[in-house]
C-alpha positions as CSV (number, residue, x, y, z in Angstrom):
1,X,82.8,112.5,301.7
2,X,83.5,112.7,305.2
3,X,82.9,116.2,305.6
4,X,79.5,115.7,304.1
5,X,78.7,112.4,306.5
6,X,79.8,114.2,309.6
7,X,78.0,117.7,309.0
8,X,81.4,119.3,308.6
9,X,81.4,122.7,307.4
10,X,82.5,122.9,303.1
11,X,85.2,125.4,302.1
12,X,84.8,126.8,298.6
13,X,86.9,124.5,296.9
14,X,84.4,121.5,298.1
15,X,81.5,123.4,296.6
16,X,82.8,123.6,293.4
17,X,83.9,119.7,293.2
18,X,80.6,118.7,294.6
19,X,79.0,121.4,291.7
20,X,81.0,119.6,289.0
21,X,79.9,115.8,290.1
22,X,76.2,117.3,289.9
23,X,76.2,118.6,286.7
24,X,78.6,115.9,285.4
25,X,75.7,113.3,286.5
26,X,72.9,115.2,285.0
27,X,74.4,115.5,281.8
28,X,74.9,111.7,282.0
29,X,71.2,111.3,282.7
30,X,70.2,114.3,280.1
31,X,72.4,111.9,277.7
32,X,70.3,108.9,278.6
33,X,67.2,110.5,278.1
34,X,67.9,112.3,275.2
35,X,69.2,108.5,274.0
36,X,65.9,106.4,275.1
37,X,63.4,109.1,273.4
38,X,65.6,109.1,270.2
39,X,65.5,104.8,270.1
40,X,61.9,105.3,271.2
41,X,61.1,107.2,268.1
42,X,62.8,104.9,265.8
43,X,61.1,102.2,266.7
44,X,58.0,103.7,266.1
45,X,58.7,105.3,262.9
46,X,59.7,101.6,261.8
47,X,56.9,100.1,263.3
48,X,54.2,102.6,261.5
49,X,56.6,102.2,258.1
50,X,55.8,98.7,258.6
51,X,52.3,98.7,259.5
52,X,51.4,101.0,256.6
53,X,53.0,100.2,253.4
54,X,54.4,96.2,254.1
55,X,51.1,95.2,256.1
């Protein structure tokens, strides 16, 4: 972190920890997504389900 805060040039092993976090984070968030849309389309399969044959 300091090498990054003080402009310090990153050797090659740096790179590839800092590539790692990245795409370690964006698979979280992919995850989330992928999570939110799927809840998302429950709820409004339940809520048409409802709406159509109990209502």
């Amino acid at each position: 972190m300091s090498k990054i805060l003080n402009d310090k040039d990153l050797k090659r092993e740096d790179k590839q920890v800092l590539s790692a976090i990245i795409c370690a984070l964006s698979s979280s968030k992919d995850r989330i997504n992928y999570f939110v849309i799927f809840a998302s389309s429950a709820l409004a399969l339940l809520a048409g389900i409802y709406f159509d044959f109990i209502k």
